[in-house]
KEVO-565035 format. One line per 5 residues: number of its first residue (from 1); for each residue y, z negated, x of C-alpha. Coordinates in nm, 2 decimals, m for minus. Example, Ala and Ser with C-alpha at 12.3 -4.5 7.8 and 13.67 -1.06 7.14 Angstrom:
residues 2
1	m0.45,m0.78,1.23; m0.11,m0.71,1.37
This chain:
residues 359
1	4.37,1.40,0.06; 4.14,1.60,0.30; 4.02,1.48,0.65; 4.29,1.70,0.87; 4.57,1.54,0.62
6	4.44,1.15,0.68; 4.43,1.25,1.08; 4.79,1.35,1.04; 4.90,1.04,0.88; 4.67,0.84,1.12
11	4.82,1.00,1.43; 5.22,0.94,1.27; 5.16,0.58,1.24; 5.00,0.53,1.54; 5.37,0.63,1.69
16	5.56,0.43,1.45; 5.32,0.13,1.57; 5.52,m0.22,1.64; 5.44,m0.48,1.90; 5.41,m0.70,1.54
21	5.14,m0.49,1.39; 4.94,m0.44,1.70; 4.96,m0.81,1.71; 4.79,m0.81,1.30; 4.54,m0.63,1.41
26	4.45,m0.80,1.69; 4.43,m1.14,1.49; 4.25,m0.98,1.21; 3.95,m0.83,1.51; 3.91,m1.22,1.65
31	3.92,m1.35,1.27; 3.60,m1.10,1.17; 3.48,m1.14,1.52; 3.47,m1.53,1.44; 3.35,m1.51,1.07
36	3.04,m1.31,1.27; 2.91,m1.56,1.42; 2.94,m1.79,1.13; 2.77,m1.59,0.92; 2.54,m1.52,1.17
41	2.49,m1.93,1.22; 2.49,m2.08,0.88; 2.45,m1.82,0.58; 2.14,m1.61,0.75; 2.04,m1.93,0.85
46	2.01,m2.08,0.51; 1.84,m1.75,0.39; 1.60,m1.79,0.70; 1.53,m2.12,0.54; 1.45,m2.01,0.22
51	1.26,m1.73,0.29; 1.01,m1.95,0.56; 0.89,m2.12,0.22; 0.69,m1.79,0.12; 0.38,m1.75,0.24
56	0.42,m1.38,0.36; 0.56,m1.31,0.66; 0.69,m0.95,0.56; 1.02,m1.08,0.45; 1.11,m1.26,0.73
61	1.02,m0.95,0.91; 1.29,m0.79,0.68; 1.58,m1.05,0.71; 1.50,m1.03,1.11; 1.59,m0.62,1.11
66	1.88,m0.69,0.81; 2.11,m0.95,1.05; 2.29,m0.65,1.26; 2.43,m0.47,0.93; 2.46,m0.82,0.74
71	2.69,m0.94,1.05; 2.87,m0.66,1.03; 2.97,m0.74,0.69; 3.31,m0.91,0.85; 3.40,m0.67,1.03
76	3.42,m0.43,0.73; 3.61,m0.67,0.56; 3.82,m0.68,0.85; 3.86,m0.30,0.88; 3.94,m0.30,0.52
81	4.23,m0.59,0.59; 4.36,m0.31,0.84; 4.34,m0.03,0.69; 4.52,m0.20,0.36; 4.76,m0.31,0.56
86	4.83,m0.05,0.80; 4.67,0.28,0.68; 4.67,0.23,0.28; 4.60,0.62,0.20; 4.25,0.66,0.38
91	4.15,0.27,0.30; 3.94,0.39,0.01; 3.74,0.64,0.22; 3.72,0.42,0.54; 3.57,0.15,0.34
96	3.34,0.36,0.17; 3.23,0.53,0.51; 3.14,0.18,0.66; 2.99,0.08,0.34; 2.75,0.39,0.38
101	2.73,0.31,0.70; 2.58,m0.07,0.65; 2.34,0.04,0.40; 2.19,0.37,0.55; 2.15,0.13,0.90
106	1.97,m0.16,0.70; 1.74,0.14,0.52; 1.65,0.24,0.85; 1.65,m0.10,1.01; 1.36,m0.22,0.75
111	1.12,0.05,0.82; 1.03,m0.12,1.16; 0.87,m0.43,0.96; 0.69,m0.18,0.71; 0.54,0.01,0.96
116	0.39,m0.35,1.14; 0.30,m0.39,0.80; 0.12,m0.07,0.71; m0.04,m0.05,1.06; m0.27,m0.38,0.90
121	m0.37,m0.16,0.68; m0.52,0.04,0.88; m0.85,0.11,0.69; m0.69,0.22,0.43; m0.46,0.46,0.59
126	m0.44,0.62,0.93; m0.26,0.51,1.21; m0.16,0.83,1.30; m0.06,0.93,0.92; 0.16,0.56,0.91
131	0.33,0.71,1.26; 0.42,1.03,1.11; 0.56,0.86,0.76; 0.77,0.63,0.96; 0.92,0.93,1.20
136	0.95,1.14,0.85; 1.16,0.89,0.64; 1.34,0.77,0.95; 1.48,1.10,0.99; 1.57,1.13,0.59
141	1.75,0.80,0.61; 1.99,0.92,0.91; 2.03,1.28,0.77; 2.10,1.14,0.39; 2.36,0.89,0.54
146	2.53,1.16,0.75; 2.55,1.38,0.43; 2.70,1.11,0.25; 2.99,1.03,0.49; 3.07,1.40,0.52
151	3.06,1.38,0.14; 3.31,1.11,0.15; 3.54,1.27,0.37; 3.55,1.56,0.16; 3.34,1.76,0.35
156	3.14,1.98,0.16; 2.72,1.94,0.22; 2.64,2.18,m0.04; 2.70,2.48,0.17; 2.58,2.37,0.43
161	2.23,2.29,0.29; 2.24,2.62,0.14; 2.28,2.79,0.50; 1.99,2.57,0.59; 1.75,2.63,0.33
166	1.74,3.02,0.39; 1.70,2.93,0.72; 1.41,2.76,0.65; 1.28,3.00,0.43; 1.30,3.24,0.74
171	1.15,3.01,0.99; 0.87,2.92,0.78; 0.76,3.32,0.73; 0.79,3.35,1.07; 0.56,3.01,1.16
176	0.31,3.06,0.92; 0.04,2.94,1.16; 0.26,2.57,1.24; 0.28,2.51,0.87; m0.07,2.55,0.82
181	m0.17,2.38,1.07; 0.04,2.08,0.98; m0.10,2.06,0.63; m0.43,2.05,0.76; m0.31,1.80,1.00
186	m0.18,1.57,0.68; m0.51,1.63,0.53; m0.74,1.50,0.80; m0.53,1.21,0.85; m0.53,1.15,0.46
191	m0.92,1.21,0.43; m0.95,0.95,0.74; m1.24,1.22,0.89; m1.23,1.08,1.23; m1.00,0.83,1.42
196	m0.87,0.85,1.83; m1.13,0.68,2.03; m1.49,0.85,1.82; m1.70,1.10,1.90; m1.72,1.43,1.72
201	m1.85,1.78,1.69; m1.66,2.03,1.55; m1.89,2.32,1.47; m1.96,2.57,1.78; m1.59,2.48,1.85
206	m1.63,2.14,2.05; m1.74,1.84,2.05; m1.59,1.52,2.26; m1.43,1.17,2.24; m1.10,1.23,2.01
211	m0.80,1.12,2.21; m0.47,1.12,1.99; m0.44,1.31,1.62; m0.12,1.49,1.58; 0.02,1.65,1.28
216	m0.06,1.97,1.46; m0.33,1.95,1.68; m0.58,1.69,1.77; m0.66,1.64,2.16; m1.03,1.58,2.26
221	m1.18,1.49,2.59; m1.51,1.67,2.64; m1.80,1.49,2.79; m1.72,1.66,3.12; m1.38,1.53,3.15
226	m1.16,1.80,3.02; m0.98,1.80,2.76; m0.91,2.03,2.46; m0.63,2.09,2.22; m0.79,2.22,1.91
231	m0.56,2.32,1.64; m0.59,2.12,1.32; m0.65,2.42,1.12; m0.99,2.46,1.32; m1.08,2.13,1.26
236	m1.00,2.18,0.88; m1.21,2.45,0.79; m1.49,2.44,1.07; m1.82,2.16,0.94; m1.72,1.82,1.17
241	m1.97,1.59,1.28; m1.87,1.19,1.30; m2.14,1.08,1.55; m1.96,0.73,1.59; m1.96,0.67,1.21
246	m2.34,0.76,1.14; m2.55,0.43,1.07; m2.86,0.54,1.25; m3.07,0.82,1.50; m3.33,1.05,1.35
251	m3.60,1.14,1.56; m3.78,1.50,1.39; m4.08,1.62,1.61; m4.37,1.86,1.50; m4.68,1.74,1.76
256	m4.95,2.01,1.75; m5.33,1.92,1.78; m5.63,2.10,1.89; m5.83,2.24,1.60; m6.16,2.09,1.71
261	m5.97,1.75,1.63; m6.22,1.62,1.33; m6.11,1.42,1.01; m6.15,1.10,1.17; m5.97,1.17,1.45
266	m5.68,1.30,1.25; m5.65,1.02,1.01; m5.64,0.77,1.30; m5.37,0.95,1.48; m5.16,0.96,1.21
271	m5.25,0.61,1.13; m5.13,0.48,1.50; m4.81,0.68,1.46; m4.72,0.48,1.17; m4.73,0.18,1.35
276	m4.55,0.29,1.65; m4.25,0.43,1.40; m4.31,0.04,1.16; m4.18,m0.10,1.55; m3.86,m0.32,1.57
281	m3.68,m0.05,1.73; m3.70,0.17,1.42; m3.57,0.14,1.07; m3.76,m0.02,0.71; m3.92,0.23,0.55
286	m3.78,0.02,0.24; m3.46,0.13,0.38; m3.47,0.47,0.51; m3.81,0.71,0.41; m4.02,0.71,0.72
291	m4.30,1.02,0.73; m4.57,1.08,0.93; m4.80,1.31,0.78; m5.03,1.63,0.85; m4.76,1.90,0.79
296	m4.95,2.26,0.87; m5.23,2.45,1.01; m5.03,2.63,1.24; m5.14,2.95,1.45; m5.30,2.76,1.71
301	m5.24,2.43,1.60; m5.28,2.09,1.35; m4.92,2.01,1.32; m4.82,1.62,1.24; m4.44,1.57,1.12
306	m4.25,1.25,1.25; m3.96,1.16,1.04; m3.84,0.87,1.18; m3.44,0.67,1.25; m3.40,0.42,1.52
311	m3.18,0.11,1.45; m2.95,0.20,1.76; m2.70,0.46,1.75; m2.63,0.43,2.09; m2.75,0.75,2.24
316	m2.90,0.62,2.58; m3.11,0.36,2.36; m3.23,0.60,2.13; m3.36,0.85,2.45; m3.53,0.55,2.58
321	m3.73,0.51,2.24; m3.75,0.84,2.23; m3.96,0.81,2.54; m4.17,0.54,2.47; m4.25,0.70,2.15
326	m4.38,1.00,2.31; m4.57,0.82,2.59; m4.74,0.55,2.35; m4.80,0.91,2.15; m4.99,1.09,2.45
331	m5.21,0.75,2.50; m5.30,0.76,2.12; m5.40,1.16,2.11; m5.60,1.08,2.45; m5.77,0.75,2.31
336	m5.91,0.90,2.01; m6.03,1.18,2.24; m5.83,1.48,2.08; m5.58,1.68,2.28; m5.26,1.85,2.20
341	m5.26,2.22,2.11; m5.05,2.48,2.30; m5.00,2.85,2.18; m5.34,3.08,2.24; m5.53,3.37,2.14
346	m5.90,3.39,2.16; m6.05,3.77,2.18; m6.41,3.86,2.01; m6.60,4.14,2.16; m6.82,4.28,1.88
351	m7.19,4.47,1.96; m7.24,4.73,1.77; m7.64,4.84,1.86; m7.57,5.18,1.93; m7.43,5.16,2.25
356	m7.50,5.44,2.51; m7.56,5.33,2.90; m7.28,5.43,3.11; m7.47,5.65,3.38
């Protein structure tokens, strides 16, 4: 029997309808309307009972998002009272429908505890990525369920999906650039590269405080205030920087000497440096390798390397060392009596013997 047919015989009976029957109905509503709240008050009860013995709260989470379509269990079976009574040759699909119905609302019902679950996990997986999966599978659930009442009614999905997938097809050739950015999106959140809230450096691209992670681009607020939305793409395949994740600050400098700085000089220099970079603001050598060392004769120059990491990350901090370092580094040079080198050129004039005076 198709759907126009079961409307036919629907709309007939409804003008055949007795005071009597609209009276059965009636009864039969308040009857499922009744065994609602009972079920409601006792049965979910006893199951809230049982399931408070567990020690995870997940499933109470559950039953809490299951008591709409569980309560609506009498009312089904007081639909199906009806329609056996009253509208025998579409009681088989009604039933079915509401049946589809009850389960495709609990499916999407229990995704709302999940998600509070998975969100705890968030080391594990993103936040952003648990968002997305939840907005993903609670759009198959609804779209599944709708196919499968049409299917019920006789209404044929097949074609219809058909239409839709060379649609697809089409749209997808013609947003090439969406699609790749969204798989780039699923990838950084996947890889877990940065999170909203740290500070990054993408390339010669940008660099700022991330602000919210979509599948297809990722906002970030610049250090002057304005923000950027950088496609994920971009962000993919350009080298990213994690400046909130590193574990300490490098400090790198090449400090050029005079060359009439002796050996004794030198070695004490370099010695005092040491101890300044040993400090409690910087890390165990044991830890990380700490140099200082007589790196090159350079044009002009002795140059010492310092390879050092502070303990901070905090960028103001590490300045502030920074400029300690260099000032305890300027009274060190000046104590030993040696001063820093600066680029020169120094011109010989040779005699030859032969000269002839200029009258």
């Amino acid at each position: 029997m198709t759907f126009d047919s079961i409307l036919q015989e629907i709309a007939f009976l409804l003008k055949m309808e007795s005071t009597h029957k609209v009276i059965n109905i009636f009864i039969i509503i308040v009857i499922s309307l009744l065994s609602r709240s009972l079920i409601s008050r006792f049965v979910m009860g006893w199951i809230a009972r049982v399931i408070k013995r567990t020690k995870t709260k997940l499933d109470d989470e559950i039953l809490e998002s299951l008591q709409g379509p569980l309560r609506f269990l009498s009312i089904l079976i007081g639909l199906y009272l009806i329609a056996d009574l009253y509208v025998p040759f579409a009681q088989g699909a009604i039933v079915r429908t509401l049946t589809a119905f009850i389960v495709f609302w609990a499916l999407y019902n229990t995704t709302i505890p999940l998600g509070a679950y998975l969100a705890k996990t968030e080391r594990q997986i993103h936040k952003s990525l648990i968002t997305w999966f939840l907005r993903v599978s609670r759009l198959l659930i609804v779209l599944v369920g709708v196919a499968a009442i049409l299917e019920i009614w006789g209404i044929q999905v097949g074609p219809i999906l058909a239409g839709l997938g060379i649609l697809g097809a089409a749209v997808a050739l013609a947003t090439q650039d969406l699609f790749k950015n969204l798989i780039a999106g699923f990838l950084i959140l996947t890889e877990n590269r940065f999170s909203e809230g740290e500070w990054i450096k993408v390339g010669d691209v940008c660099e700022g405080i991330v602000e919210k992670i979509g599948l297809r681009s990722t906002s970030i607020r610049r250090f002057d205030k304005a923000p950027m939305y950088i496609p994920n793409a971009q962000l993919a395949d350009n080298p990213l920087t994690n400046f909130t994740r590193m574990q300490h600050r490098r400090i790198y400098w090449s400090i050029g000497l005079e060359y009439r700085t002796n050996k004794t000089q030198l070695q004490n220099i370099v010695s005092g440096i040491e101890t300044l970079v040993q400090g409690e603001n910087f890390v165990d050598k044991s830890e990380i390798p700490t140099f200082v060392v007589i790196d090159k004769f350079n044009d002009s120059s002795i140059d010492i390397m310092i390879y050092a990491f502070t303990k901070t990350t905090n960028w103001g901090d590490w300045l502030d060392i920074k400029q300690q370092l260099a000032l305890d580094i300027k009274n060190l040079v000046e104590s030993e009596g040696a001063g820093f080198a600066f680029p020169s050129q120094s011109i010989y004039i040779e005699k030859t013997g032969d000269e002839t005076p200029l009258v």
